[in-house]
C-alpha positions, -999 to 999 in steps of 0.1 A, spaced: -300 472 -392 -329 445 -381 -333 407 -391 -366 397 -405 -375 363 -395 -411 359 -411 -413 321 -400 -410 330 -361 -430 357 -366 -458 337 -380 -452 306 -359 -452 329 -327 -486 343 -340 -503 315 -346 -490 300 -309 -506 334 -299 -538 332 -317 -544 295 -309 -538 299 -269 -561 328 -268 -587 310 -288 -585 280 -267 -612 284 -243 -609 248 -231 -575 244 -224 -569 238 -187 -543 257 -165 -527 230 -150 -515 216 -188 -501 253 -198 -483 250 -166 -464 217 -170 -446 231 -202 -412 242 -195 -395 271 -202 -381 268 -239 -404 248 -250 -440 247 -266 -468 224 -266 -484 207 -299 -515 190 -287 -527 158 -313 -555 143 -322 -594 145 -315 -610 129 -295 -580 114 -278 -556 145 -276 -513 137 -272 -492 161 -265 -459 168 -269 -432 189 -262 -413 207 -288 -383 226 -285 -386 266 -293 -354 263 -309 -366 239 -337 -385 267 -354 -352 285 -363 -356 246 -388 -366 253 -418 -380 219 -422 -401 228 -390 -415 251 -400 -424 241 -432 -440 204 -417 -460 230 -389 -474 253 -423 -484 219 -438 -504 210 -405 -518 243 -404 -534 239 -434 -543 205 -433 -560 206 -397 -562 241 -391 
């Protein structure tokens, strides 16, 4: 018997899929994220980041404001 969490599993992939893609991301910023957490990196020309508990995508409200980012900013 298995639990299907098809947020996580989506969330995780697109974590996955934009880390790999990220050719410009720097080593030093991946390394100042603690464990449990994940990065979300803002903006354009003047990028913010913050750090988001892994936790809050078990929140269905999460994940439903990160699907609406998705498709708004890609």
């Amino acid at each position: 018997m298995g639990f299907r969490l098809p947020g996580i599993v989506n969330a995780k992939r697109s974590l996955i899929r934009s880390l790999s893609s990220s050719s410009q991301t720097d080593d030093s910023k991946t390394l100042d994220i603690p464990k449990g957490y994940f990065a979300v990196d803002v903006g354009k020309s003047q990028k913010k980041r913050f750090l988001i508990p892994i936790s809050y995508l078990n929140e269905p409200l999460f994940r439903d404001l990160l699907s609406q980012a998705e498709e708004e900013f890609g």
